[in-house]
C-alpha positions in Angstrom: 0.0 0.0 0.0 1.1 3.5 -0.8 0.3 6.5 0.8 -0.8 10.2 -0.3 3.0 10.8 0.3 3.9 8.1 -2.3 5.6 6.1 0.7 5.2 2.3 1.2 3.3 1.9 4.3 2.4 -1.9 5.8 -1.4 -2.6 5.8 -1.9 -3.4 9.6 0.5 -0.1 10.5 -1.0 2.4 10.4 -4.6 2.4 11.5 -7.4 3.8 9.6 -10.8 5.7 10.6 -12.7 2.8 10.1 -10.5 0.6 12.2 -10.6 3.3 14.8 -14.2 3.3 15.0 -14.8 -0.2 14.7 -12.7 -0.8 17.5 -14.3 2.2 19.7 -17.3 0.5 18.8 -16.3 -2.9 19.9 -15.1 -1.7 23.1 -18.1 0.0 24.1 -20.3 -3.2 22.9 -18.0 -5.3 24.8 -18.0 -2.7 28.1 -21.9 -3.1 27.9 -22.5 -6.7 27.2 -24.6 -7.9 29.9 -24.7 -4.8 31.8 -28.3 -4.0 31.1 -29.2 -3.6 34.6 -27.2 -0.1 34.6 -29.9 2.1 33.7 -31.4 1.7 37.6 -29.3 1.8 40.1 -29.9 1.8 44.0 -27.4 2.5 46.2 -28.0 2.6 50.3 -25.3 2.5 53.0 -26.3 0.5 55.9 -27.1 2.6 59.1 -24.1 2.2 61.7 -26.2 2.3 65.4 -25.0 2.2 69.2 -27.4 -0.4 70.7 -29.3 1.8 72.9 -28.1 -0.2 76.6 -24.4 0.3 75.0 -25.8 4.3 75.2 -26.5 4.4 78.6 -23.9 2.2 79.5 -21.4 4.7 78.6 -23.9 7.8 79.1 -23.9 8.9 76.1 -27.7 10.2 73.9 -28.8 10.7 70.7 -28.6 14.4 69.1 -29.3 13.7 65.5 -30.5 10.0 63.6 -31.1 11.2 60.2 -31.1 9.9 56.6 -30.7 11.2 52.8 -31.7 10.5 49.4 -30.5 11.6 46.4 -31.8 10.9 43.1 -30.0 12.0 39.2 -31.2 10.7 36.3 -29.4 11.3 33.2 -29.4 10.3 29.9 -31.8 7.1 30.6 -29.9 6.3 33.9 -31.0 6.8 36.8 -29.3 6.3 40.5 -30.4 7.0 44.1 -28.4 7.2 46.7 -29.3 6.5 50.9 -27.3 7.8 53.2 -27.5 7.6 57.3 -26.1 9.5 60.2 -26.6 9.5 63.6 -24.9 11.9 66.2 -24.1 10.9 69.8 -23.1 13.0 72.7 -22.3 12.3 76.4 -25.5 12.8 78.1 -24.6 15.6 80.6 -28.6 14.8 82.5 -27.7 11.9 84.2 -27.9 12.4 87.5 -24.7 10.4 88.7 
């Protein structure tokens, strides 16, 4: 094969657009292949907790137990996300 520069060039190379997209394409086919469950996706952490006699064990109480979701969707796919938090303090109205 010769190229626009009238030098000799082997076949397998230099690659070509079409190669270059056949390959992209293969790639993401291949990437995909048995993914289909990808367009929902649920994500939730699980909720770390002091048993409540460990609490008042160590006298400490609960200031915040809260939890949040976010939810994107884009481009077909969409993904929600849990998160929990909890807050403890040492519970200063004991009377010890």
């Amino acid at each position: 094969m010769i190229d626009r520069g009238g030098k000799t060039v082997d076949e397998g190379a230099k690659p070509t657009r079409r190669r270059l997209l056949a390959g992209a394409g293969l790639i993401v086919a291949t990437g995909l292949a048995g993914c289909s469950d990808l367009r929902d996706q649920r994500f939730e952490a699980t909720p770390v907790v002091i048993p409540e006699a460990d609490r008042e064990a160590f006298g400490y109480a609960t200031l915040a137990d809260e939890s949040t979701t976010l939810e994107r969707e884009q481009a077909g796919i969409s993904v929600t996300i849990t998160s929990h938090g909890a807050v403890y303090a040492p519970d200063f109205d004991e009377d010890d």
